[in-house]
N, C-alpha and C positions, 0 to 999 in steps of 0.2 A: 489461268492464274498468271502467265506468263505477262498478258497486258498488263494487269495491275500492279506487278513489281515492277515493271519498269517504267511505272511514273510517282515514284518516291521510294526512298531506303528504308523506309519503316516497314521492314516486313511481316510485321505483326500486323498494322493494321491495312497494308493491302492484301491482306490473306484473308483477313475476318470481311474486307470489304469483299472480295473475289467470291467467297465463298456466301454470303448473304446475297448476295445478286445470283447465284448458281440457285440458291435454294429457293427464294421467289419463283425466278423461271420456272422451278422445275414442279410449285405449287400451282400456277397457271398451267402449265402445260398437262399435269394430273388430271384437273375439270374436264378436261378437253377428250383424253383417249378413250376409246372403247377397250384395250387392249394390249399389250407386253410391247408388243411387234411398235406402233406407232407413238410409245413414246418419247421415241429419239428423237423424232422430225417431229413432235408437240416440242418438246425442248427446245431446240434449236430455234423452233419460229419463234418461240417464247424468250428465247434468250435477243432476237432480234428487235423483236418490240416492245421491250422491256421500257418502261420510263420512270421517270424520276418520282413522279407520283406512285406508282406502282412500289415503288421502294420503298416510300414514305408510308403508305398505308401497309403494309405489310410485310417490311422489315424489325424482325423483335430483338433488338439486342439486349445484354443483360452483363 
């Protein structure tokens, strides 16, 4: 969260952004593990390959 607040003051919405790109990753990276243990390192890699489309399809704000 830290990267996101330091590229603008609005901390509202680099929070909701931070946090909608945490929850995609962590939707992608869900499909992916067999189990508890590996989904830290599905995460991660999902947080690495994350793209803009990926955002766009299945980021749900409200």
């Amino acid at each position: 969260m830290s990267a996101f607040a330091a590229i603008d003051e609005d901390r509202l919405a680099t929070t909701v952004a931070a946090v909608t790109v945490y929850k995609v990753a962590a939707e992608k990276a869900a499909q992916q593990v067999t189990g508890p243990g590996s989904f830290a390192l599905a995460f991660l890699d999902a947080l690495a390959a994350l793209t803009e489309q990926d955002l766009l399809e299945r980021a749900a704000l409200s």
